[in-house]
C-alpha positions as CSV (number, residue, x, y, z in Angstrom):
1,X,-18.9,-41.4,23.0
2,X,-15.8,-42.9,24.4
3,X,-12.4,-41.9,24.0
4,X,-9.7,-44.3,22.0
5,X,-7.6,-45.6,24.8
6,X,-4.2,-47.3,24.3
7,X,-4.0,-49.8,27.6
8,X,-0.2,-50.7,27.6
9,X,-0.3,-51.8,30.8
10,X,-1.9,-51.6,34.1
11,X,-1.0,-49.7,36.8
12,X,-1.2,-52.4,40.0
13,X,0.9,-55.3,39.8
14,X,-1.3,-58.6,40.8
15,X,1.8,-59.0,43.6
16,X,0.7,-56.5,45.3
17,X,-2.9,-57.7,45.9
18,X,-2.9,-60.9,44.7
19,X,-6.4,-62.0,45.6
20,X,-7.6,-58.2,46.0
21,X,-10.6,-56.7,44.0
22,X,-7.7,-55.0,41.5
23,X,-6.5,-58.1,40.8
24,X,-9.7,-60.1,39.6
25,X,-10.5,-57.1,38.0
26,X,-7.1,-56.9,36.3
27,X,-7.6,-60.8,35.3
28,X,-11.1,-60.3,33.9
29,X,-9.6,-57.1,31.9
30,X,-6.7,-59.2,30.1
31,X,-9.6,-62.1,29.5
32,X,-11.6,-59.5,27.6
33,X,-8.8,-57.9,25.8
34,X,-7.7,-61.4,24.9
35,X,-11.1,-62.6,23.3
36,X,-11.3,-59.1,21.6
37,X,-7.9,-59.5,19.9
38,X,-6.4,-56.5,22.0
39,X,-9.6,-54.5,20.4
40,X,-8.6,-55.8,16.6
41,X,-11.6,-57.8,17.0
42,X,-14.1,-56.2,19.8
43,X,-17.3,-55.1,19.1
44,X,-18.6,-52.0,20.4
45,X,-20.2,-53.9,23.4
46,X,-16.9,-55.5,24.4
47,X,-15.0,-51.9,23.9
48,X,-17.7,-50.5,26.1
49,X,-17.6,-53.3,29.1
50,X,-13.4,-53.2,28.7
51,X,-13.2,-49.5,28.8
52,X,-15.9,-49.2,31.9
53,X,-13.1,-52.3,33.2
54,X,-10.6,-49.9,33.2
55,X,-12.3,-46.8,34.9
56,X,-13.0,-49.0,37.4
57,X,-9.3,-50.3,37.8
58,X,-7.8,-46.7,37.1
59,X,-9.6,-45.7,40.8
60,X,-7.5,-48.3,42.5
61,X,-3.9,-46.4,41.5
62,X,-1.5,-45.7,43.7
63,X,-0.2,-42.5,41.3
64,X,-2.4,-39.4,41.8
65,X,-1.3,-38.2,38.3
66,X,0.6,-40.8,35.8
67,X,0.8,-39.4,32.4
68,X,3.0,-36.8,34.7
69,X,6.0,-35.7,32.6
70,X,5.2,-38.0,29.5
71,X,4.5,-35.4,27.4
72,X,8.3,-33.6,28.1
73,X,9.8,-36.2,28.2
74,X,10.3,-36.1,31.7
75,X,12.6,-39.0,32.5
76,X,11.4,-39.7,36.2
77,X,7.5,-39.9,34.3
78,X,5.5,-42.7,36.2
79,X,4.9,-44.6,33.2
80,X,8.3,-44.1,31.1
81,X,9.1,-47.5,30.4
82,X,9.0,-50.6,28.3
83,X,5.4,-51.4,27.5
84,X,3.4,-53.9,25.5
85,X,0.1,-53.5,24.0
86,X,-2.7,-55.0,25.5
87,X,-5.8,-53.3,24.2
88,X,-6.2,-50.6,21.6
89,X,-9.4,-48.6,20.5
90,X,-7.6,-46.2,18.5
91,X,-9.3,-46.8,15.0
92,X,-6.2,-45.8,13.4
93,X,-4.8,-48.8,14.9
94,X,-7.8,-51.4,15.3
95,X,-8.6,-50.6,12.0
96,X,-5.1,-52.8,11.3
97,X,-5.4,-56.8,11.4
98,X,-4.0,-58.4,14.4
99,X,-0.2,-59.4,14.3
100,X,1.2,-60.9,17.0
């Protein structure tokens, strides 16, 4: 069983390898979180081939640890920023039609 996962965004900017493995990989992960509504409208199959995606691309990241210092509020935290949502499989949230 697969965890929900909240992608907000992704870790490697296509800049940085912009005709890299990470970057098809990144643009074939926002095509299948597109066509699945962000997860509002993926079937299991398509939460199971996204979420694989992202192990995949989550290899490829420069930070060794990046929920580092979320949980205290830690303000140099790798990820505390301004996201938006790209893909969901929280049901609490999938379970919500998609506005955009």
């Amino acid at each position: 069983m697969l965890l929900p996962c909240i992608i907000l965004a992704l870790l490697l900017p296509s800049s940085v390898f912009p005709y890299s493995p990470p970057s098809i990989l990144k643009s074939k992960i926002y095509a299948a979180c597109a066509a699945a509504d962000r997860g509002f409208a993926g079937s299991p199959s398509d939460r199971v081939m996204i979420e694989e995606m992202l192990v995949e691309l989550s290899q490829e990241s420069p930070i060794d640890e990046p929920t580092r210092g979320l949980a205290d509020g830690s303000p140099d935290a790798p990820l505390n920023a301004c996201w938006r949502l790209i893909y969901t499989s929280a049901s609490d949230v999938s379970t919500l039609g998609a506005n955009p």
